[in-house]
N, C-alpha and C positions, 0 to 999 in steps of 0.2 A: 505368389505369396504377397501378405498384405500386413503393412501393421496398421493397427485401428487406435488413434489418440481418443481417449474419454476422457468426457467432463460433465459431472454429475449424474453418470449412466447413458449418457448420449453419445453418438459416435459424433466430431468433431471435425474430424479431419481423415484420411487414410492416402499411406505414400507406401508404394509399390518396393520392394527387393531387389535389389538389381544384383544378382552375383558375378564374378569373375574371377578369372584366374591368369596368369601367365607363367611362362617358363624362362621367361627373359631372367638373364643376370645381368651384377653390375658388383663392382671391386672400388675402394680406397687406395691410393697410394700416397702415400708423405711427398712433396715433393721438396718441401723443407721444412728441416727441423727445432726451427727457432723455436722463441718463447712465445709466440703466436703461429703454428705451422700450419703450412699451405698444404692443401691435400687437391689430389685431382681425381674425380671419378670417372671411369673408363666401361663402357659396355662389355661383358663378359661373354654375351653368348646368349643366343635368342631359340624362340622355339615358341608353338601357339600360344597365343591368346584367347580362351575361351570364355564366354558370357552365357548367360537365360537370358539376355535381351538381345533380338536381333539388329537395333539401330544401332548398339555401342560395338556389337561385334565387327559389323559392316566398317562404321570408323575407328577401328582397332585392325581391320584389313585396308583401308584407304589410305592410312597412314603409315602402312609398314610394319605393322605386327604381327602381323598373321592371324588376324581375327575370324575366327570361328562360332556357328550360332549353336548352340546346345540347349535343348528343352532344361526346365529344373532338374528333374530328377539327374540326367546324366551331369549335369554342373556339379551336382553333389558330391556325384561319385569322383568328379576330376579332384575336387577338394579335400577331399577324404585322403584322397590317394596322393595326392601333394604332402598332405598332412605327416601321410605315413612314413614319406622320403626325406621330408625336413627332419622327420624325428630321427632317423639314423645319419643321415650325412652332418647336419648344422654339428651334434657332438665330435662327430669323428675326423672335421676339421680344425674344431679348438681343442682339441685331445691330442692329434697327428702334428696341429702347428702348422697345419698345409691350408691352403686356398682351394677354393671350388667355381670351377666357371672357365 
């Protein structure tokens, strides 16, 4: 996939789509609660990294993510399907009052 910038009905420029995805978490904790509080973020929990470009997957596996190469269309599907989980969990932790990760 491709977007095309125009200018005056001429293509101009075109820059490539890069998708991805991961399953990596991460959490906030207060570490104080002053009138400026200190918060520390903490890695929750990991799980692939998937892309439609194979050089960002490869440095998404080089560096410890677990980088995974997926054509477009299966990218989609990961995203779709991400989509579909954030939409029941992200409510049902600010509803429950509980954390996820």
């Amino acid at each position: 996939r491709k977007i095309f910038f125009l200018k005056g009905g001429e293509i101009i420029e075109t820059k490539r789509i890069i998708l991805a995805s991961t399953t990596h978490g991460a959490k906030r904790t207060i570490l104080s609660s002053s009138s400026s509080p200190t918060y520390q973020i903490m890695h929750a929990g990991g799980g692939p990294t998937t892309s439609n470009d194979i050089y960002l997957a490869n440095l998404f596996h080089t560096i410890g993510l677990g980088g995974t190469y997926n054509e477009s269309s299966s990218i989609k599907y990961e995203l779709w399907k991400k989509l579909a989980v954030n939409c029941v969990i992200n409510p049902l932790t600010a509803i429950l009052n509980c954390t996820n990760g």
